[in-house]
N, C-alpha and C positions, 0 to 999 in steps of 0.2 A: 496519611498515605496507606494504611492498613488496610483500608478498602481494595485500591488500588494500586498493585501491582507492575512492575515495568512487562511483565509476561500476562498479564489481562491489557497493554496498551500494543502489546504486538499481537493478540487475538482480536482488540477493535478495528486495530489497521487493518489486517489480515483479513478479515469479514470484509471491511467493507471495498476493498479492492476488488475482492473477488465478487463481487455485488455490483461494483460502477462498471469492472469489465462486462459484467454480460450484458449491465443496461444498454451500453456501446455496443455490443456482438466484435469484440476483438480478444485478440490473444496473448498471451504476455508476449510473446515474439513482437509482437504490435506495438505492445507498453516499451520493451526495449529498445525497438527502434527510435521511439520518439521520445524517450529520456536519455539515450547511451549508456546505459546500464542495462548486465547483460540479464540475458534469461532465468539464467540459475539464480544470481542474485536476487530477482524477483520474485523466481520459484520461493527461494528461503525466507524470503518477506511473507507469501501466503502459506507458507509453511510453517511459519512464526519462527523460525530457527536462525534469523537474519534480525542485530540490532540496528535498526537504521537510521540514518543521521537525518537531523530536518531539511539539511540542504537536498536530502534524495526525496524525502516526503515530498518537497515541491517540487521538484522534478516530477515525478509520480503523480501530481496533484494535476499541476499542468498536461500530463500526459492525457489523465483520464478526466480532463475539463472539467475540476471543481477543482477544492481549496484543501487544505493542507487540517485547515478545522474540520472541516466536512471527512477527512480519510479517519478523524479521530475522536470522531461524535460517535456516540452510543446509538444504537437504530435501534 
């Protein structure tokens, strides 16, 4: 696990959210409505300042219509 970090798996998430929202053209306001998690929460998720639980990953995943793998794959 040397390689990888739990703070390089909250820069992967982090990337790529902020990547599926624009492919969408939505806002996290958007992502919080449709997961009920709120904004700042999210904020802190693409801020990487947020450790977030898998259960929100899918949440999140679902929100921005892909997989929970897909928030956590390398691009």
């Amino acid at each position: 696990m040397d390689q990888f970090h739990a703070h390089t798996f909250r820069k992967i998430l982090a990337r790529n959210m902020r990547i599926r929202r624009a492919e969408l053209d939505i806002t996290q306001e958007e992502v919080a409505l449709r997961t009920g998690l709120t904004q700042a929460y999210l904020s802190g998720i693409e801020r990487e300042k947020r450790n977030v639980t898998l259960d929100n990953i899918q949440k999140i995943a679902l929100a921005l219509e892909t997989t929970g793998a897909e928030l956590l794959n390398i691009r």
